[in-house]
Each structure stands twice: as C-alpha cells, then as structure tokens.
C-alpha positions in Angstrom: 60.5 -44.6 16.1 57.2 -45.3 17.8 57.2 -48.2 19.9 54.2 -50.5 20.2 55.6 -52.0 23.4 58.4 -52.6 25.6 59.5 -55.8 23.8 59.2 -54.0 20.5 61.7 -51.3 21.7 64.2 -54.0 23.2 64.2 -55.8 20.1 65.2 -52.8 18.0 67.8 -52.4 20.3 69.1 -55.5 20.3 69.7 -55.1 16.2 71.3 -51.9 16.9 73.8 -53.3 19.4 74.3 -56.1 17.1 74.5 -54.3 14.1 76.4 -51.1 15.0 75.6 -49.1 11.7 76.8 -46.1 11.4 74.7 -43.1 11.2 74.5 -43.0 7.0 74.0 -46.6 7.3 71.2 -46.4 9.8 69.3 -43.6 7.8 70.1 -44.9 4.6 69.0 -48.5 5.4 65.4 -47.0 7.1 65.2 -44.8 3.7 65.6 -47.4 1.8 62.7 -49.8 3.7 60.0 -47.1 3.2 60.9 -46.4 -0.5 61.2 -50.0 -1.6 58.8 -52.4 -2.3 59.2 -54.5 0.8 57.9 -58.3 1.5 58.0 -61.2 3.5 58.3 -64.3 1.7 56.3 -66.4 3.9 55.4 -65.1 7.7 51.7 -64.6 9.3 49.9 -61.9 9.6 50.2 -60.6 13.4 48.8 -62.3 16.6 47.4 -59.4 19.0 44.8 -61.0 20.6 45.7 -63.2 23.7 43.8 -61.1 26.2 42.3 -62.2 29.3 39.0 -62.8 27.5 41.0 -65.6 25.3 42.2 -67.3 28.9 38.7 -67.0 30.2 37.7 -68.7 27.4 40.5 -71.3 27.3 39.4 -72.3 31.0 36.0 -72.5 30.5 36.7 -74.8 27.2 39.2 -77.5 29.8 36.7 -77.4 32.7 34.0 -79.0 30.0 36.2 -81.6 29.2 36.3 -81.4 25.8 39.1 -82.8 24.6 43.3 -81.8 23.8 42.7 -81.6 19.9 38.9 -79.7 19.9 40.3 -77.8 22.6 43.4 -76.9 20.5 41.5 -75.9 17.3 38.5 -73.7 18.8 41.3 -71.6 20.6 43.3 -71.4 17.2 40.2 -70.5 15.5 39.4 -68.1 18.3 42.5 -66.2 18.7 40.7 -64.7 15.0 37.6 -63.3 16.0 38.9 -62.1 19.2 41.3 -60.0 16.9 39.1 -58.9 14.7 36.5 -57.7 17.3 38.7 -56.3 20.3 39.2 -53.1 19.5 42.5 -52.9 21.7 43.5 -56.1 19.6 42.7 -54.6 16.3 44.9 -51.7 16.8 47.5 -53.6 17.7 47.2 -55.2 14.7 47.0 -52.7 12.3 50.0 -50.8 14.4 52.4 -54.1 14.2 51.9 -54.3 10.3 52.5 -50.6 9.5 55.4 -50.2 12.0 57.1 -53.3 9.7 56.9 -50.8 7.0 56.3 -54.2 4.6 53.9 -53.4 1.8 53.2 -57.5 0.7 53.4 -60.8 3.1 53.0 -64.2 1.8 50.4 -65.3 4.3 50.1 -69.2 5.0 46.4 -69.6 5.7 46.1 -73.7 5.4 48.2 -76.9 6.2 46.9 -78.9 3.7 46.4 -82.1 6.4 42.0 -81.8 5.6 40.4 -80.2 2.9 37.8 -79.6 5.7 40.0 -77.6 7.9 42.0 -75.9 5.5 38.7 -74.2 4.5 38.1 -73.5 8.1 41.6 -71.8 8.0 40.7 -70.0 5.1 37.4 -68.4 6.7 39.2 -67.5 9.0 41.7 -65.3 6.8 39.2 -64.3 5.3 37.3 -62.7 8.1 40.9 -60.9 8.6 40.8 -59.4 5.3 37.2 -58.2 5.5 37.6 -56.8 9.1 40.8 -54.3 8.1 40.0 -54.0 4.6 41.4 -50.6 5.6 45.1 -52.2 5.9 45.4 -55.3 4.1 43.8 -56.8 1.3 44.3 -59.6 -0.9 46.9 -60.0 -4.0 46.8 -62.8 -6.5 49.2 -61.5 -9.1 51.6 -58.3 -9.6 49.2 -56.2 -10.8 46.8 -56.6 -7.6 49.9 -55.9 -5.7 51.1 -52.8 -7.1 46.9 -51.6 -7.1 46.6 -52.5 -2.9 50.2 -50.2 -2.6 48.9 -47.5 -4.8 45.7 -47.2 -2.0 48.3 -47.4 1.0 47.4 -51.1 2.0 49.5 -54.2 2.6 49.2 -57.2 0.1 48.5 -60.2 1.0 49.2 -63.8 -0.8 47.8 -67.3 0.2 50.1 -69.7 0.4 48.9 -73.1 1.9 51.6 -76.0 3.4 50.5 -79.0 1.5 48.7 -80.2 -1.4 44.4 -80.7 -1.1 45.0 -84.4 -2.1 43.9 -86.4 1.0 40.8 -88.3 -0.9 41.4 -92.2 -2.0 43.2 -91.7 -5.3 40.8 -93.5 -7.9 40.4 -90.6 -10.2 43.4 -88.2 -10.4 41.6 -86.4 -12.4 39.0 -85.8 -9.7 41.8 -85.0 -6.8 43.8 -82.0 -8.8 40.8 -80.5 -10.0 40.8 -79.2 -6.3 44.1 -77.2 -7.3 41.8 -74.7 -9.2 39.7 -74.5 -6.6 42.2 -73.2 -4.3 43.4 -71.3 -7.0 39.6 -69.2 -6.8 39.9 -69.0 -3.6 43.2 -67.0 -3.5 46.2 -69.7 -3.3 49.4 -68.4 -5.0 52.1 -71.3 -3.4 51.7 -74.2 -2.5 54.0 -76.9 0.1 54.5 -80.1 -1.9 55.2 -81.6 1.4 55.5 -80.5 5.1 58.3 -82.5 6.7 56.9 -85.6 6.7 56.2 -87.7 3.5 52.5 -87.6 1.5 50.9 -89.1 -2.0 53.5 -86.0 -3.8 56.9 -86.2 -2.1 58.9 -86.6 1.0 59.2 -84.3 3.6 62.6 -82.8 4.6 62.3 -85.4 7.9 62.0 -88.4 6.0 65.6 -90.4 6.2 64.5 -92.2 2.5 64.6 -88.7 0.6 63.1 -90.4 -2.4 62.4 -88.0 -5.5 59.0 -86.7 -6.3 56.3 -89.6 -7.3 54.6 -89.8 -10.2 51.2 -88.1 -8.9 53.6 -85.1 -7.9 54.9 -85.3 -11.2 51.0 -84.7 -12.6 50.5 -82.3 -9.4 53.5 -79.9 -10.8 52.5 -79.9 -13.9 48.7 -78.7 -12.8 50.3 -76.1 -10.5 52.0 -74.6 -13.2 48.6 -74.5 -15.3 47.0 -72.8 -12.3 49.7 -70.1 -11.9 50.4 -71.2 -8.6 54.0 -71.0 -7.6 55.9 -74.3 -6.5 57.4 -73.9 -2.9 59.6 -77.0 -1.3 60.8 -74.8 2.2 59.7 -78.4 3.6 59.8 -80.7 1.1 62.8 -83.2 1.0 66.3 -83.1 -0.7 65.6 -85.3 -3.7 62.0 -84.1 -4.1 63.3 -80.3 -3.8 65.6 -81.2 -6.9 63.2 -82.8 -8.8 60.5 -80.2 -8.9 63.2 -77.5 -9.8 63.7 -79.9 -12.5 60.3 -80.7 -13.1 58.8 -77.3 -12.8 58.4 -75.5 -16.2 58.4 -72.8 -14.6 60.4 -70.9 -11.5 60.1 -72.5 -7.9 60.9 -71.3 -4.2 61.9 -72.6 -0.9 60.0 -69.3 0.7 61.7 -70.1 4.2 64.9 -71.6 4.4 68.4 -71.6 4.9 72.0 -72.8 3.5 73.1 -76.2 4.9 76.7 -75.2 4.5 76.1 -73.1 7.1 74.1 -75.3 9.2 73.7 -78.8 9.4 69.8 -78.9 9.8 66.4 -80.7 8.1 65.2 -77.3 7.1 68.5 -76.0 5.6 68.9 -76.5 1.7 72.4 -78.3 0.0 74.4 -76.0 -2.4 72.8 -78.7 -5.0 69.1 -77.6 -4.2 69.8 -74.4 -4.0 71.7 -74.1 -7.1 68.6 -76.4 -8.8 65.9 -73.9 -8.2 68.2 -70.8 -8.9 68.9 -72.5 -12.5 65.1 -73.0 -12.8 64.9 -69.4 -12.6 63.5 -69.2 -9.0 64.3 -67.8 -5.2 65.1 -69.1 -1.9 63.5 -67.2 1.1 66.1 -67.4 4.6 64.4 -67.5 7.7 64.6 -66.0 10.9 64.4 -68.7 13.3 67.3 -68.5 16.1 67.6 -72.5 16.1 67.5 -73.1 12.3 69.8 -70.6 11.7 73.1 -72.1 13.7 75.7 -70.2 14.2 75.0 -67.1 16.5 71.7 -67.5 16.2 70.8 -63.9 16.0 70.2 -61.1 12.9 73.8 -61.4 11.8 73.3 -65.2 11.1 70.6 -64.5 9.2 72.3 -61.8 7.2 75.2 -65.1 6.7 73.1 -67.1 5.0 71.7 -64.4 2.7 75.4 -63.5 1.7 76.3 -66.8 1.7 73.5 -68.1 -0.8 73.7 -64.6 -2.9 77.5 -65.9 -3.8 76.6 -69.4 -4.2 73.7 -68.6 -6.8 73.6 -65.1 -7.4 71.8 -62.2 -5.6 68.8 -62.7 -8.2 67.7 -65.6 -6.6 67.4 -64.6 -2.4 65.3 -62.9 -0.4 63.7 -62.8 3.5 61.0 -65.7 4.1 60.8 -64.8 8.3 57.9 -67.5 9.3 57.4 -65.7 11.7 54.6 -63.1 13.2 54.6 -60.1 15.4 53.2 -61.4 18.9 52.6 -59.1 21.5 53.1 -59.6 25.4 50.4 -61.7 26.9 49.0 -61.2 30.1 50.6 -63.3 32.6 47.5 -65.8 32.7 49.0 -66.8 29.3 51.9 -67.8 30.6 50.0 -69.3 33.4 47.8 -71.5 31.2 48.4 -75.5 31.1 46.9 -78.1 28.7 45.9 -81.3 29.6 48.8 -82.9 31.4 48.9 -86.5 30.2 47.1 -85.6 26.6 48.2 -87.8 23.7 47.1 -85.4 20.7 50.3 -82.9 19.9 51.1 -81.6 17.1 54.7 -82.4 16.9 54.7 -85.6 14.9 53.4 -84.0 12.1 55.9 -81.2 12.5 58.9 -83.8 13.7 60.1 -81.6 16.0 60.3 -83.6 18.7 63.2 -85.3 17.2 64.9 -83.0 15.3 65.0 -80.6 18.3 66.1 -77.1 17.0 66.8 -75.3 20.9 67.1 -71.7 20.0 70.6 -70.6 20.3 69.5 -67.3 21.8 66.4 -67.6 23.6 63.7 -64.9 23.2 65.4 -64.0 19.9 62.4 -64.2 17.6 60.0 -62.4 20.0 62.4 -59.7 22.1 66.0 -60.2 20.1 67.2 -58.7 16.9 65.4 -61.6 14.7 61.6 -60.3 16.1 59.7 -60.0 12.8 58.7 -56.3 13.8 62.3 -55.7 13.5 61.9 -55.7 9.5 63.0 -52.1 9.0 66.4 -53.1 10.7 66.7 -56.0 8.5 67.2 -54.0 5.6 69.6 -51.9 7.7 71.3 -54.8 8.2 72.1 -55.5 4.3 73.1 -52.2 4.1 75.8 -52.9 6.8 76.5 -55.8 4.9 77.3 -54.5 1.7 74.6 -55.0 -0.6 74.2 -52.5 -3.2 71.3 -50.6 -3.8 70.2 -52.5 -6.4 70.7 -55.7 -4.7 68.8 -54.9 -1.8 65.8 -54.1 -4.0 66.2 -57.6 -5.4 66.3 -59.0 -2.2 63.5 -57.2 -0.7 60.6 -57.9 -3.2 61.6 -58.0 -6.5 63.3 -61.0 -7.1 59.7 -62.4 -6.4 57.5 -60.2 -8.3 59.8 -61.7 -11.2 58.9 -65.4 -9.8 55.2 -64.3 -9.4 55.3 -63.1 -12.9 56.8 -65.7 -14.5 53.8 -68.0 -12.4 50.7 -66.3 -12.9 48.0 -66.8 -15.5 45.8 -63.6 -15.3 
C-alpha cells in the first residue's frame, strides 16, 4: 500500500487494529474493492490545497478588513484554484482519489441558500472537472458512468443540498422551471431541505416536523420529470415520509444513519427508513464519529449498515461518508484565527451549535479508521462482517445504479 502521508498510513492502521481481519479476509476484502464497482453516496471530492500560499492569502484578505462572510467565501472559492493550479496540490489530488480505489462519488457542489452562489459553487466544480479531466469526469446517468470507468476515470454526480426556490413565489411555474436548469447543468439529487425548514419542507432540526407542503408536493413531482433523484439525508421526519410516499419514483437519505442506534437529528426512525425502502430506494450511512454514537469509530459505522440491512433488506443500504480526503496543513493553518468577535457563522443554518454532535473519538474522520481515504478498508470491513459477496456489491454501488436507473430520463 502506498501511503500519501503519515496520517493516511495511521488511519489504515487504526482500521486494521480495529478490524482485525484475518489474512483471507484482508485480501479478499482489498480484491473485492478494486473489482467492484465502488461509490460514495454523497462525500467531496478531495481538499489538497491548504498550502502556505492559501495562509498568505488568508492574511492579506483580514488585514484589508474585508469582512467575516466575504472573507469566508473568497477563501472557499480559493481553496479551488489553488488546487487546480499547484502542481504539488494537484497531485495530491489525483493520488487521494485513486488510492480510494472508488470509481463514482456523489459530489455536492451547491447549498441551495442563492441561486447566485450555487452557480458560483458550480464554476467552481466545474473548473475541477476541466482541470483533471484525466481523473474525473462528470456522470449524469448509468451509461455515462459505466463509459468514464471503461476510460479509467472516476464519475462524478451533482448533487446540490436544497431546492433553487429562493424567488417570491408568484408564479410556481416560473420557480421550478429552474429544476431543469440545474438538471442541464449536471444535478442528479437534490436536498429538499438542509436542517432547517424552507418553502418545500422542514429540516431534520425543526421541533414542528410538519409533512412536506404543497409547493414540495409540485417540487417532487417536477423532480421526478427531470430524473433527478429525491434525497431527504437532512430533511425532517414527517417530510422524509411524505416524499417516500409522494415520490413516484425511488428516493434516498445519501448520508445517514439508524436512530435505533443513536438518538440524533441526522439519524432516520425504522418508520422512515422502512418508507423509502418500500418506495424502492436506499439509505446511505455516514462516517461521522459524532453522528454515529456508539464507539464512534469504523465498527459503528459497519452497526448501522447491518443494522438497517435487517431492518429493510440489504437492497436498500449503502456508504454515503460526507466526508473528503484532507491532507495535513502546514502549521500556519492551524495557526490561522478569524475575526474574533465576528457575528456572521455558519452554524445557524447548519444548527450545530445546538445540536452539538462532539466526536466520540476525536481525529477519527481525518487520522482514525472512519478517514474517507480509508475506503478500501471499508469494504474489508463488510467482509469481516459477514456480508456475502453479493451483498457487498449491492452495498458498494449497485443498489444505486438501480435508484439512478429507475430516476433518469435519458
């Protein structure tokens, strides 16, 4: 195994202590990810480029004065170019995605909170795809996938986290046309709501939990025209349960987990879950130390798949990480402080702030056995656990090539 850095080989070592396969299991699990079609079910493409031209950058930006949000954005939209023109930080890139061994993500390239800057996101991507068209390019149904494999590149699917419906609401009409818009652009699954509540639904942080309204209701039926797939990882209990209902055709929660398990906003009821498994869809489990509960490592993770494979059938799970490779920053990184008394944060919109989620084991995502560039010993891992052959295939990719299918329109 080639490492790409130090943190990369103690978080395969940390699987490996955790998982103790044997040596069959080991080989047959690593066989297994390179002969399989292999996908993350929502994650990001990998962030390689905090370098000390990024903190230069980032100092030169607060000493202007220019404000916690701009200052917030132009770094975000930085980090981009600065990976796609560093040559260190390009080969980083291309290094972290082949040493997955995935051959599709489901890449989230908007939070549907503007039009305006999900567009901005979207360039953004787009430069990505352009820049190591040698690596990755872009899917938008099965056939594109299995065309980008054939040439020894990784597919990549849009997904965006919310709805383009932020206008005034006079013509309805006028507001989901934009759903085939972002349908030309690439878009394959869309959020109908990101923790908090919007015009469609309510988010999974909203204590009302009412049901879908009756725009969403008009908003599902033009996703389904579209071919883009349905996806409620966010979306509230009630709302989750009435688009699997609503849906004519299959939905997901790409990155989620059982609430049997766990007692969390993000986690899914054995009602939901069993509401978008009868609706013929799939549930993608996460690999977030905190929303995970229990030991907060890969063999939680691997709990919630078994546990949600028994509850609904194997058919309907598979690996949504939402989470990306990030390599070690220079210590100036680490070093770096925003504005100290700043009132713009993110967090509202996210609700974090008050349904803390402290990482049981922290450092698990980036250096533990959960770190997404751990993905080969994830299927290792399903090995250990049982899964058939067979199973793991479904679980790996093919459970959503079948929802993809079942979605698309070209």
């Amino acid at each position: 195994m080639e490492f790409i850095s130090e943190n990369h080989q103690k978080a395969w070592q940390s699987a490996l202590d955790l998982l103790k396969p044997t040596k069959a299991q080991l080989e047959h699990g690593l066989e297994l990810h390179r002969d399989l079609f292999c996908m993350d079910h929502f994650g990001f493409l990998p962030s390689s480029c905090w370098n000390h031209n990024i903190v230069a950058k980032w100092e030169e930006l607060k000493a202007r004065n220019i404000g916690q949000r701009a200052l917030s954005k132009r770094i975000e939209f930085m980090q981009y170019d600065e990976c796609c023109s560093d040559p260190e930080c390009a080969a980083r890139f291309r290094q972290a995605l082949r040493s997955a061994g995935i051959k599709c993500t489901i890449q989230t390239v908007a939070e549907g909170k503007s039009r305006e800057e999900d567009i901005r996101r979207m360039a953004c991507n787009i430069q990505l795809l352009r820049t190591f068209r040698d690596t990755i390019a872009q899917a938008g149904n099965c056939e594109d996938i299995s065309a980008i494999n054939a040439e020894g590149k990784i597919a990549v699917i849009w997904s965006i986290n919310g709805p383009p419906i932020v206008g005034e609401l006079q013509d309805p009409v006028q507001e989901l046309s934009w759903i085939d818009d972002w349908r030309r652009i690439g878009v394959r699954l869309m959020h109908l709501s990101y923790n908090r509540r919007n015009f469609i639904a309510d988010g999974c942080a909203e204590p009302a939990d009412s049901g879908i309204s009756e725009l969403g209701r008009e908003l599902i039926a033009r996703l389904n025209r579209a071919g883009i797939i349905v996806d409620v990882p966010h979306t509230g209990r009630q709302s989750s349960i009435d688009a699997a209902k609503i849906s004519e055709k299959p939905i997901m929660a790409s990155h989620t987990a059982a609430r049997a398990l766990y007692d969390f906003i993000r986690c899914k009821d054995d009602e939901t879950l069993k509401a978008i498994a009868d609706g013929g869809g799939m549930v993608g489990v996460y690999a977030y130390s905190g929303m995970l509960g229990g030991t907060g490592d890969l063999n939680a993770m691997l709990d919630h798949i078994e546990y949600i494979a028994k509850l609904v059938g194997v058919d309907h799970v598979g690996i949504g990480t939402d989470l990306q490779y990030n390599h070690k920053w220079p210590q100036e990184v680490y070093d770096m402080k925003p504005y100290p008394n700043a009132e713009y944060s993110g967090r509202w919109w996210g609700n974090w702030a008050k349904y803390a989620h402290p990482a049981v084991k922290p450092g698990e995502e980036s250096t533990g056995s959960l770190a997404w560039i751990n993905w080969p010993l994830y299927t290792v891992g399903l090995v250990v656990r049982g899964f058939s052959d067979d199973e793991i295939a479904k679980i790996l990719g093919q459970n959503f090539l079948r929802v993809l299918k079942a979605n698309q329109i070209d």
